[in-house]
Every structure is written in C-alpha cells, then in structure tokens.
Wavefront OBJ file of the C-alpha trace (Angstrom):
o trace
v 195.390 -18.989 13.011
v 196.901 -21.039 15.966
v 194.659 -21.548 18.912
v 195.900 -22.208 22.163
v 194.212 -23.124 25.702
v 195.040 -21.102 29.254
v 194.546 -21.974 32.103
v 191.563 -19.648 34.062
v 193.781 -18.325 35.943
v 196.614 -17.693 33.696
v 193.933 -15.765 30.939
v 193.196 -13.410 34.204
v 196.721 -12.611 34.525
v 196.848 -11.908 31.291
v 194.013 -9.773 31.071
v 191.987 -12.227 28.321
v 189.291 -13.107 31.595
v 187.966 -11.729 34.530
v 187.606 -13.927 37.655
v 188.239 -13.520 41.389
v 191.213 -15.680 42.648
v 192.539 -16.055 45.824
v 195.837 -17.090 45.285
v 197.309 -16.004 41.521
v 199.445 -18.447 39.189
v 203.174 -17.674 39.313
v 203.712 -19.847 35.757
v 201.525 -19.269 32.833
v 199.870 -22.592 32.085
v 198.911 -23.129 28.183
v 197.750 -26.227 26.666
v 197.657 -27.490 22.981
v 196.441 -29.840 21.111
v 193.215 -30.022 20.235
v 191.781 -33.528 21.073
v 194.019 -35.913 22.745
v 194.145 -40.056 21.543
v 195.524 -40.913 25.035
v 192.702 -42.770 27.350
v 194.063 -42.231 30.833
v 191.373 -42.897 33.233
v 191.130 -40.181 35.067
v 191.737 -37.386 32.509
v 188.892 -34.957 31.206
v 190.504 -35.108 28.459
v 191.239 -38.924 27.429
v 189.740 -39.869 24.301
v 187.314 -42.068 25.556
v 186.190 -39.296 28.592
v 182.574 -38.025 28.872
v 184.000 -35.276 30.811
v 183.497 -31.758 29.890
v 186.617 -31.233 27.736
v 186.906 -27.968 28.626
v 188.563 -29.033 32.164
v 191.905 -30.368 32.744
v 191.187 -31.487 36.663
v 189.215 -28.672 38.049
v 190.587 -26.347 36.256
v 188.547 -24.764 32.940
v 190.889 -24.013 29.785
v 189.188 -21.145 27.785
v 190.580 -20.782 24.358
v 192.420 -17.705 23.130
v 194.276 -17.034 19.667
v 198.161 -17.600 20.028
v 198.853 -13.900 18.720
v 196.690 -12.426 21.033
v 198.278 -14.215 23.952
v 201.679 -13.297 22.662
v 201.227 -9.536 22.306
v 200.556 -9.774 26.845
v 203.473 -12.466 28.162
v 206.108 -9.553 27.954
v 203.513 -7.462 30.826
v 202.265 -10.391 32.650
v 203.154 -9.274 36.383
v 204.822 -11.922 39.183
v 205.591 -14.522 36.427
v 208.071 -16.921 36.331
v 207.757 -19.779 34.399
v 205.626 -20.877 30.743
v 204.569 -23.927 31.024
v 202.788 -26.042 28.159
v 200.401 -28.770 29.149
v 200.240 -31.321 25.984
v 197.430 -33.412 24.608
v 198.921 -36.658 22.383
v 197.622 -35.497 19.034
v 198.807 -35.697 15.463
v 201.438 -33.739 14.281
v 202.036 -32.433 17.850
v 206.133 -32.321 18.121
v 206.153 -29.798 15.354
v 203.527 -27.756 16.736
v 204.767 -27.568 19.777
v 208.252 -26.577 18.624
v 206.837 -23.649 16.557
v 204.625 -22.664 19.577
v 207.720 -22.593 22.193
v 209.815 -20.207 19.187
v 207.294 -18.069 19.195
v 207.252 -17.977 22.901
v 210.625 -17.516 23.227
v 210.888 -14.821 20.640
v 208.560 -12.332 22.646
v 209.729 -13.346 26.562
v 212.410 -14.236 28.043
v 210.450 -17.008 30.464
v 211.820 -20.093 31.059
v 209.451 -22.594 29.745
v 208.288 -26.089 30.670
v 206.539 -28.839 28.466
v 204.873 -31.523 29.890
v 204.412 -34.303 27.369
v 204.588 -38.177 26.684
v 207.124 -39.994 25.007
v 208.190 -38.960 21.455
v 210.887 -40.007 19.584
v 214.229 -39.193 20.648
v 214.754 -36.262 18.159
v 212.507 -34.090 19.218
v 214.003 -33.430 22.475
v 217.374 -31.389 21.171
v 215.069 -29.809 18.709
v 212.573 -28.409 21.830
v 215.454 -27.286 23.818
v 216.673 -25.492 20.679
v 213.984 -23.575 20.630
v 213.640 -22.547 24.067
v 212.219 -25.197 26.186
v 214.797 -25.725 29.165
v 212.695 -28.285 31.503
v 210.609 -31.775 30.372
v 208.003 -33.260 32.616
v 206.152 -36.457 31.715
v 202.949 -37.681 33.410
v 204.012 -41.003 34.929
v 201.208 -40.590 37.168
v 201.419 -44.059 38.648
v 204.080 -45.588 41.084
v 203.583 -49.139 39.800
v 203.936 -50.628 36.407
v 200.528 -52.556 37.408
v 198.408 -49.077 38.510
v 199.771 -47.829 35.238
v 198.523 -50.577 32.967
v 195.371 -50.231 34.689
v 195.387 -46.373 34.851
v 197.055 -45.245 31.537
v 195.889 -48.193 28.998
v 198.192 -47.617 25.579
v 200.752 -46.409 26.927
v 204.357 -48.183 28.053
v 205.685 -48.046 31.477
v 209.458 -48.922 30.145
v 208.865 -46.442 27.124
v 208.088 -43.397 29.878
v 210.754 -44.416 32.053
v 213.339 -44.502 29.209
v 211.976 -41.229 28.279
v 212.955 -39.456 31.543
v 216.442 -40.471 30.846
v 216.556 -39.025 27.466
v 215.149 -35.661 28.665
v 217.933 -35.774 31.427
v 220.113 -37.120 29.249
v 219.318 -33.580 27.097
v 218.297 -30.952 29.573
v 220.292 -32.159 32.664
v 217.309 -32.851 34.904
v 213.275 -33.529 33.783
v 209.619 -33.657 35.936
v 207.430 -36.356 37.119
v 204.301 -36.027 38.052
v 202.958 -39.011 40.900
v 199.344 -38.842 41.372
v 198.198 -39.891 44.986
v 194.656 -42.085 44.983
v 194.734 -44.074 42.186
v 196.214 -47.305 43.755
v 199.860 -47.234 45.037
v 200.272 -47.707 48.654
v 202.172 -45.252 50.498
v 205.238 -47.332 50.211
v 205.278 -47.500 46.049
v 204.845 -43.978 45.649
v 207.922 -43.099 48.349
v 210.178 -45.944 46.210
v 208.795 -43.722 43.175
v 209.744 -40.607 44.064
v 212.719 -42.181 44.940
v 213.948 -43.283 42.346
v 212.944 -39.802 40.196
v 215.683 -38.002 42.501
v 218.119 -40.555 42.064
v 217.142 -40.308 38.398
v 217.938 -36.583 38.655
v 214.399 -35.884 37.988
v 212.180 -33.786 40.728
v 208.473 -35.202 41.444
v 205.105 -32.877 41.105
v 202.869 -34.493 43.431
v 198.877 -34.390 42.863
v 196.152 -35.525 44.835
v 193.211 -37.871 42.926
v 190.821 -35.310 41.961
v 187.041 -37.242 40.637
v 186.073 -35.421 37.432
v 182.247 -36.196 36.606
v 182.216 -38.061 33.134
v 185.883 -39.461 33.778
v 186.328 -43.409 33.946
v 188.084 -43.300 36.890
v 185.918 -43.011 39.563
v 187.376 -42.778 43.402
v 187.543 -40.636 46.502
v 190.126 -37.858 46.810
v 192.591 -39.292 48.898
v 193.342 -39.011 52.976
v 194.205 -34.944 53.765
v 196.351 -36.877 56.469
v 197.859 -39.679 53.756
v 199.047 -36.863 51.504
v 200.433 -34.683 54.256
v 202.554 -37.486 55.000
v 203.400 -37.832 51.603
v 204.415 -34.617 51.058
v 206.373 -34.120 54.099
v 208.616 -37.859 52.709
v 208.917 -36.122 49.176
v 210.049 -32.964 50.719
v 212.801 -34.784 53.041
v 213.809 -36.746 49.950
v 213.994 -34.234 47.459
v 216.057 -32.126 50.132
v 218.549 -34.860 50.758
v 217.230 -35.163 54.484
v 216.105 -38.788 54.507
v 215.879 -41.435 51.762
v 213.245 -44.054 50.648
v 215.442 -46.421 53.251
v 214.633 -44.398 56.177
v 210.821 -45.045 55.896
v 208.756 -47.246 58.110
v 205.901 -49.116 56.211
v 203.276 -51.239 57.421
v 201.249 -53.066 54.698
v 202.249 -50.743 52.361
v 201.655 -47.562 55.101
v 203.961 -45.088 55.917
v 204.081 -44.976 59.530
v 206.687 -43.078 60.469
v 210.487 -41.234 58.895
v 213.570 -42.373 60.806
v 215.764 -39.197 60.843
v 216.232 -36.784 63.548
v 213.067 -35.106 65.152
v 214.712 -31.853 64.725
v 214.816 -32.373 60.958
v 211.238 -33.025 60.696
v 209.955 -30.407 62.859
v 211.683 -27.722 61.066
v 210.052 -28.503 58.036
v 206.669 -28.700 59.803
v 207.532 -25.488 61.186
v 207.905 -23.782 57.811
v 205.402 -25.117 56.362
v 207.116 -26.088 52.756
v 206.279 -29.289 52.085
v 202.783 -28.616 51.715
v 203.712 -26.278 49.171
v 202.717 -26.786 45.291
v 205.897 -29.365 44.077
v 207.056 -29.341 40.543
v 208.943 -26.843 38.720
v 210.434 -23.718 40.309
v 207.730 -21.327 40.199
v 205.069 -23.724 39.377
v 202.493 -23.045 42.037
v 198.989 -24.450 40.460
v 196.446 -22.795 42.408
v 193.239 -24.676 43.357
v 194.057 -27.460 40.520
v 193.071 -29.992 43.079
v 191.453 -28.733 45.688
v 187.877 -26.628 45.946
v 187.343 -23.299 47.625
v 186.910 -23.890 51.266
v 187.865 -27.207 51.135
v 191.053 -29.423 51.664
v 194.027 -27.596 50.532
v 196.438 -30.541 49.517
v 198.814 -27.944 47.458
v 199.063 -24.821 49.175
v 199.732 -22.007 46.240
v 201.251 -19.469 48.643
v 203.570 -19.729 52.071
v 201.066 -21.078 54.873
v 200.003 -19.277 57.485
v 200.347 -20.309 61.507
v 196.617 -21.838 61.256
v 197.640 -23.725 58.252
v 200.678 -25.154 59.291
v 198.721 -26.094 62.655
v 196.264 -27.730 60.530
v 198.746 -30.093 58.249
v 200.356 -31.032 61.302
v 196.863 -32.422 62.995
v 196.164 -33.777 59.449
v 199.514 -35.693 59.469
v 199.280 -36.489 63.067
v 196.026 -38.188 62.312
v 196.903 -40.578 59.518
v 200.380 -41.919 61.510
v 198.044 -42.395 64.643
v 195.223 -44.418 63.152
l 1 2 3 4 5 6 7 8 9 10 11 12 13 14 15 16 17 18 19 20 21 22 23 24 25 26 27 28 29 30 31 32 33 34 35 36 37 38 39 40 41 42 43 44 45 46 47 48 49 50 51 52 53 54 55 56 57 58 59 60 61 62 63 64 65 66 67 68 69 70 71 72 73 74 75 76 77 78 79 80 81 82 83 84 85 86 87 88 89 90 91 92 93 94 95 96 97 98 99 100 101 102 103 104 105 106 107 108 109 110 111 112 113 114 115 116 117 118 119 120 121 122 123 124 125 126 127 128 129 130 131 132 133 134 135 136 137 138 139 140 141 142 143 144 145 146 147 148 149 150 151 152 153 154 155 156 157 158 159 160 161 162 163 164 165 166 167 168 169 170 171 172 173 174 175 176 177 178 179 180 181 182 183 184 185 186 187 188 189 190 191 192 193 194 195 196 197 198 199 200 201 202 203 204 205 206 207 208 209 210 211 212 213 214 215 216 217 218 219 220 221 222 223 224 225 226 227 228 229 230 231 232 233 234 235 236 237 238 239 240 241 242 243 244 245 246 247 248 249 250 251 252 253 254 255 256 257 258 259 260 261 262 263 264 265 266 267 268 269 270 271 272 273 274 275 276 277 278 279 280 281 282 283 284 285 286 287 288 289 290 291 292 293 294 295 296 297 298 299 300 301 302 303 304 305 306 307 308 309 310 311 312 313 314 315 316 317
C-alpha cells in the first residue's frame, strides 16, 4: 500500500489530525519518498542529517496511507493548490507520476512538484498526468554557497533544469533560502534572473534544525523584510535588480519612485508567503510568537507597522 507524508497542517484539514492552528494551509502539502540520498546541509532530511526525520524545517510530516488521503481531497475546504514535496530516492519519477494520476483522478486541484533534476523525459510525462507547475530547490544564490550548501549536486545541472520545466510547463519555481551565505546583493541578482527566466522565486528564511549540519542564526527580521519588499518590486515589474543600491554586498536602498514603495508597504504583500499561487506555508519558518518572516494571511495595521520598523532598521544601521 502507498504511503505518503502531510504536512501537520494539511492532515488537520483533512481531518487525519487534530491540532490548533492559527493560520490554515491554503495548498495541501504531501511529501514522498521515503529516505532521501541528497545531503543538503541544512535539511532534516539529508542523508547524512541527525535530525529528527520526521520534520521538513519546523514542520512535522505524519504519515498517512495514499487511499485514505484520497477518499478526503474532493471535501478539503479553502484549498487551492496540491503540492508534492520530493525526497531524491530510487525509483522516484515513476512514483511520483502514479501518485499525481491518482491525484488528479479524484480532484480537480492544480498540483505542484517540487523536485531536483531528472532526466528530461520525465517532465512531459508529469505534466501528462496532471502536474501543471515545477519548482526546484536552488536554495543558494551563488554557485560557491551551493557547492558548500548542497554537496552532490550541480549548479549548471539545476539551472538547465529550470529551463526544461519552462521549456514544458511555460513557467517553473525557485526556492532562495535567505541565511546561508549570499549577501543581499547575490540573492537580488538571483531572483533576478528567475523572473527573467520566467520562473517566480519562493523565498525562505534559514531556519536551524537541531541534528542538521548546517548550523547558523535565522537571519535579520529587518534583512529579509528588505528582501522581500526587492522580490516583490521585481516580480511585479516595479524595479529591477539594476535599480538596487548595494554596499559590500548590502542592500541599502531601491531607486524607484517613493510612491511605488510605499504602496506596497501600505498593503502589506510583500511580506506575504511567495511561491505558487495559493501556496501560503504557515509557520514553516517561523515559531509561535515569534518573528513572522512569511505572513500566511493578509497583515493587519500592527503588522504592517511592524515590517516597516523592521525594514527601517536594517537600511539605517
């Protein structure tokens, strides 16, 4: 019998777990694979990890049997969006093709895969079976912080990647971790270069995960505001990577109109969860009644009063 892995949050939806949560998942987050040969540093679930396996960042991945979690999708309330988290396992491409069929056969979702590179093949078959959106895990700006960060892996391989999965479903994810060693200035170039890729960039904040290798602070509050608020102006088409002022690899400031960049302060979306539509990963980063780095739902007046002293802060240091 297939076995897959939820999310917390997403078995509560679903009715498999019973939790209190503050701010419920609008996508269904699954994961499979059972043990994953990839040794990123900073993954609970690298090979080499000491980390309890049951995590994926903070979040805990009970296990359910696929049928069971089948027979709820079609009732799951306020849902827009499947998306399957992948571990790099053995015979994965064909397990995860069968997985998204039966998906697809019982919901009419749109649904998300987040893997690393396969052969080229596989891609027309997953969007033949339902899957209309890739992301990949680049998680580092720089091919240095990647040879450091993801050991094994390629940093031309993944970027050839994302242009086969545009290539096949018109646009794909990245996912940019802040905290693990690009400046301010890499990451912007980065994300950057995703748009202009016709990709759109999930950003995460560092999050320490006892018994992973990787081993640093959670970044700035005030450093990722900032980031957020030059991700959401580029992915927007307000500013570009050009219009950035760095110092020693520091973003210091956005040259485009003060208008443009108090509107978005004043709504409050770049501080929003990024990634794909309806993604909105509650608490995958951040700890109850502590810094909020991806805000799950709209921010309230405090909120948005608080991101803009937490940006204020970093550009006046």
């Amino acid at each position: 019998m297939t076995k897959i892995r939820l999310s917390l949050g997403s078995a509560v939806v679903l009715g498999l777990r019973k939790a209190r949560m503050d701010a419920r998942p609008t996508t269904l987050y699954a994961m499979l694979g059972e043990t994953c040969m990839g040794a990123c540093r900073f993954c609970a679930q690298a090979r080499d990890s000491e980390a309890d396996h049951k995590f994926l960042s903070r979040i805990a991945w009970p296990e359910f049997d696929l049928d069971s979690v089948l027979a709820r999708i079609p009732e799951a309330e306020g849902i827009g969006r499947f998306c399957l988290q992948t571990l790099l396992s053995p015979g994965l491409p064909q397990m995860l093709v069968d997985v998204v069929q039966r998906v697809h056969a019982v919901s009419d979702l749109p649904i998300s895969v987040c893997m690393n590179p396969t052969v080229p093949g596989w891609l027309p078959k997953l969007k033949a079976a339902g899957v209309n959106r890739v992301g990949v895990g680049l998680d580092c700006a720089t091919e240095e912080t990647f040879s450091k960060i993801k050991p094994g892996f390629s940093w031309d391989r993944y970027h050839a990647f994302l242009d086969e999965i545009v290539d096949v479903f018109g646009t794909g994810s990245v996912h940019l971790i802040v905290g693990v060693g690009d400046t301010d200035e890499d990451l912007i170039h980065q994300i950057q270069e995703a748009y202009d890729r016709g990709c759109t960039v999930a950003l995460f904040a560092f999050t320490p995960v006892r018994g992973a290798k990787l081993q640093l602070p959670a970044p700035n509050a005030g450093r990722y505001r900032a980031l957020q608020l030059a991700r959401y102006l580029i992915s927007s088409s307000r500013a570009r990577d050009e219009d950035m002022a760095f110092a020693e690899g520091r973003l210091t400031g956005i040259n485009v109109a003060t208008d443009v960049i108090e509107r978005a302060l004043d709504i409050g979306t770049p501080f929003r969860t990024s990634g794909c539509p309806d993604c909105n990963r509650p608490l995958y980063n951040e700890r109850p009644g502590g810094t909020m780095y991806n805000y799950a739902v709209p921010l309230g007046e405090n909120e948005k009063a608080l991101a803009r002293e937490e940006l204020a802060s970093y550009w006046e240091e």
